[in-house]
SETORGU-631315 format. One record per atom (N, C-alpha, C): atom name; x, y, z. Coordinates in steps of 0.1 Angstrom, whole numbers. Example, Ala and Ser with C-alpha at 12.3 -4.5 7.8 and 13.67 -1.06 7.14 Angstrom:
BEGIN
   atomo       x       y       z
       N     132     -57      78
      CA     123     -45      78
       C     132     -33      78
       N     128     -22      71
      CA     137     -11      71
       C     129       0      79
This chain:
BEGIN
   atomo       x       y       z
       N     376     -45    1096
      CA     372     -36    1107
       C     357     -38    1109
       N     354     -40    1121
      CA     338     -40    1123
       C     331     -28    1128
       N     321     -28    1120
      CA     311     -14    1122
       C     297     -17    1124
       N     288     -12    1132
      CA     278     -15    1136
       C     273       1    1133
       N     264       5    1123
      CA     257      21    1119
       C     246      20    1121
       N     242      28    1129
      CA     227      28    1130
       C     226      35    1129
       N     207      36    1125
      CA     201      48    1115
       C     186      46    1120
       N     173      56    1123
      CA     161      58    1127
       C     159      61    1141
       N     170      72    1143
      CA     162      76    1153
       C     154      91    1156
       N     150      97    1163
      CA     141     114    1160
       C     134     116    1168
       N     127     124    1167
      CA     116     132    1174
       C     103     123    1174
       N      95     119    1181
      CA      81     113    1176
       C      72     116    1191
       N      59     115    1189
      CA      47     125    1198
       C      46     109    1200
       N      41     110    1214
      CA      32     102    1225
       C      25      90    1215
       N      25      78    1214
      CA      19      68    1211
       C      20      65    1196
       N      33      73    1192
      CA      34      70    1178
       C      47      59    1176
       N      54      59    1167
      CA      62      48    1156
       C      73      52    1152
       N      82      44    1159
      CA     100      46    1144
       C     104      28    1147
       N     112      31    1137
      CA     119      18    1136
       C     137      23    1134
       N     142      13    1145
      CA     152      14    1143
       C     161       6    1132
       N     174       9    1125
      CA     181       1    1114
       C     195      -1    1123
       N     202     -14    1123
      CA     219     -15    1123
       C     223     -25    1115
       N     233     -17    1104
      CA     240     -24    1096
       C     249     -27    1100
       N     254     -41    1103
      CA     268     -43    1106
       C     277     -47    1096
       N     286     -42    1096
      CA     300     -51    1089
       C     315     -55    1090
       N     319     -65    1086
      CA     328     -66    1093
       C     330     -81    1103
       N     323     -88    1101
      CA     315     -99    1112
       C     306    -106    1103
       N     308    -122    1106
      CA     300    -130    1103
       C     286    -132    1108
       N     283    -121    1104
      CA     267    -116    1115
       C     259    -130    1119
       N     256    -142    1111
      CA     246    -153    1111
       C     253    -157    1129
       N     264    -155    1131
      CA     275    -164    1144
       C     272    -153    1154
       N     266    -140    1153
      CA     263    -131    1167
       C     252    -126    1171
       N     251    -128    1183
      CA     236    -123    1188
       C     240    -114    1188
       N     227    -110    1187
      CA     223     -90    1178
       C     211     -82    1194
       N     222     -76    1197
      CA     208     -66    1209
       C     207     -51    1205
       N     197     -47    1209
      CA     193     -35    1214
       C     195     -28    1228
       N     200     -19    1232
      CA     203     -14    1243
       C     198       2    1245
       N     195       6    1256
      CA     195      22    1258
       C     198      26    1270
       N     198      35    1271
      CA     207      44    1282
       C     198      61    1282
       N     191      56    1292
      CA     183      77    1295
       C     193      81    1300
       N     194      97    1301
      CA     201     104    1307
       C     204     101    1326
       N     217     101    1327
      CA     212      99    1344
       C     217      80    1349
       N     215      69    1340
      CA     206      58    1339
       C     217      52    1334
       N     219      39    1338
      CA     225      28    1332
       C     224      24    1320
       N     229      20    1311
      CA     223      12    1299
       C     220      -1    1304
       N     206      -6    1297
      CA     202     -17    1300
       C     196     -21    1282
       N     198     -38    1287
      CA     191     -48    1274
       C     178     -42    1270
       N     174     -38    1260
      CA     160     -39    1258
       C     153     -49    1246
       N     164     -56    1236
      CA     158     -65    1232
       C     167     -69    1228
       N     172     -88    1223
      CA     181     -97    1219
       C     172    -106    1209
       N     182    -114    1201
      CA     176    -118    1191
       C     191    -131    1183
       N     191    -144    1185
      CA     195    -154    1178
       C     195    -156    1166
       N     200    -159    1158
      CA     200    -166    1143
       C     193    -181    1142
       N     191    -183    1155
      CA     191    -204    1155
       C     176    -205    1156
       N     166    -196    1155
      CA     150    -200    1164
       C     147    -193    1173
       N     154    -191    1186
      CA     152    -194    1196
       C     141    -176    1197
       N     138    -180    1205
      CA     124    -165    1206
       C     134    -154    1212
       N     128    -147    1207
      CA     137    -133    1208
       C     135    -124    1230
       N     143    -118    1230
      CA     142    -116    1247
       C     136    -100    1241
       N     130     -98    1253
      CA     122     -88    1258
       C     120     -80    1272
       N     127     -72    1272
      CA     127     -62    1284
       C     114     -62    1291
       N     110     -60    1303
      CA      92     -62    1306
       C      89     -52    1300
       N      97     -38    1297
      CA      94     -23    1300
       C      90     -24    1280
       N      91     -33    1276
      CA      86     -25    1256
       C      83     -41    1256
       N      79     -50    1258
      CA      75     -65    1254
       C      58     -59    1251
       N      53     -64    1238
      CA      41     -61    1237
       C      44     -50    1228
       N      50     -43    1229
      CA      50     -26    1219
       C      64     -27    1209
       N      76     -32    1213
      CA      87     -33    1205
       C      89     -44    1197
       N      96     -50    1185
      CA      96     -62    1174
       C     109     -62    1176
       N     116     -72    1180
      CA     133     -67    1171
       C     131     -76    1158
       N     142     -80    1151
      CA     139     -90    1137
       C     159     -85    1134
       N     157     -97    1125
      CA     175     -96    1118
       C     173    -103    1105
       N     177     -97    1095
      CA     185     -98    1080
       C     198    -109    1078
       N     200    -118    1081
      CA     218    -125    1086
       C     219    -122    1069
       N     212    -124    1063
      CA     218    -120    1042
       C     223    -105    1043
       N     213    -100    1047
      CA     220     -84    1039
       C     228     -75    1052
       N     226     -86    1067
      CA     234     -81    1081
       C     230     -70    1087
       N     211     -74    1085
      CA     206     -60    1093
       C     199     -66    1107
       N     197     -55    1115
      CA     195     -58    1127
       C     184     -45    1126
       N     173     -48    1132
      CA     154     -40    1130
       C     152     -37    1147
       N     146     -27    1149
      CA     139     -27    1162
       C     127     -16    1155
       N     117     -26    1159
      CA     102     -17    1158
       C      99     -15    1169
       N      96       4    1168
      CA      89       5    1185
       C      76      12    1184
       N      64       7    1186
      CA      53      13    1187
       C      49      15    1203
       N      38      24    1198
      CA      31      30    1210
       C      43      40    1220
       N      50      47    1216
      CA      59      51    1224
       C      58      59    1235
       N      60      61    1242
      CA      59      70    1256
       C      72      80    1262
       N      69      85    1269
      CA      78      98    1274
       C      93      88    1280
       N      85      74    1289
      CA     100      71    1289
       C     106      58    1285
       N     104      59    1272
      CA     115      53    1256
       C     122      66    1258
       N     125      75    1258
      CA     132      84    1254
       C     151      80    1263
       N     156      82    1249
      CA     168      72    1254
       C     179      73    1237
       N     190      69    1244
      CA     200      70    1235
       C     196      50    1230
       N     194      51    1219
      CA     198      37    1217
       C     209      29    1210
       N     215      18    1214
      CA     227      12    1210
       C     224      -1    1206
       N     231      -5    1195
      CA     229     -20    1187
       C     244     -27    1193
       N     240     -36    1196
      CA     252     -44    1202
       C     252     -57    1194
       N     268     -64    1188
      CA     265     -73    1182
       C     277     -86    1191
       N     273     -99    1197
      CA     283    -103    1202
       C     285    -121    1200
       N     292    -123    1201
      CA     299    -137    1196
       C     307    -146    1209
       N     303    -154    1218
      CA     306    -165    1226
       C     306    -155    1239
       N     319    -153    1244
      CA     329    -146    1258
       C     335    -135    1250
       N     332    -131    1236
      CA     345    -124    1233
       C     338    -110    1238
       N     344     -98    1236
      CA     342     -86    1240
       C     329     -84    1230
       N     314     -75    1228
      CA     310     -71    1221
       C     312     -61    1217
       N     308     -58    1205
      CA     309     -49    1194
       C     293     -39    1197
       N     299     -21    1194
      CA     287     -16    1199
       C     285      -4    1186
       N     274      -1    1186
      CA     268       9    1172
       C     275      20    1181
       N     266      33    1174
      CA     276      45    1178
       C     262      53    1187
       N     248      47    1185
      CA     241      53    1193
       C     231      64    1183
       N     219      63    1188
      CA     209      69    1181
       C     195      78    1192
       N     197      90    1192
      CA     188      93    1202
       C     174      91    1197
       N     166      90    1207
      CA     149      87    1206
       C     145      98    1215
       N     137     107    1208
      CA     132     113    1220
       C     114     115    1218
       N     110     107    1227
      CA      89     108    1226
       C      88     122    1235
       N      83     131    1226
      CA      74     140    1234
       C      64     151    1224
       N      57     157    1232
      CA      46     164    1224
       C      56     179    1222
């Protein structure tokens, strides 16, 4: 059974710091690109960062390039999103998505972020 848990999300004031965690299991994590997604209220979910096992430079949404890190663990099957400098609108449900060729992807269960004073 595959599970995708994610964990670090909360409350944080204007231009401060969380880091997000997704453990996956279940999946030969090294074989699946690993993303970050969010979804404001109202709002589509959209990519906000992707990340390969092979090298290849990690993608970046325009809207957090410069303020967000993503990174992946393929040994212990962790999937990181660093987000600094945060602002009013990061505020968003975020989702770890893990996926493999054409097949359907696999999605975390969602972690709210909410920046405000």
């Amino acid at each position: 059974q595959v599970q995708l848990v994610e964990s670090g999300g909360g409350l944080v004031q204007p231009g401060g710091s969380l880091t997000h965690s997704c453990a996956a299991s279940g999946i030969t994590f090294g074989q699946y690109y690993m993303s970050w997604y969010r979804q404001a209220p109202g709002e589509e979910r959209y990519l906000v960062a992707g990340i390969s096992s092979v090298g290849a430079p990690p993608f970046y949404d325009h809207s957090v390039k410069g303020r967000f890190t993503i990174s992946r663990d393929d040994v212990d099957k962790m999937l990181y999103l660093q987000m600094n400098n945060l602002n009013p609108s990061d505020t968003a449900v975020y989702y770890c998505q893990a996926k493999f060729g054409l097949d359907s992807p696999y999605w975390g269960q969602g972690t709210q972020v909410t920046v405000s004073t």
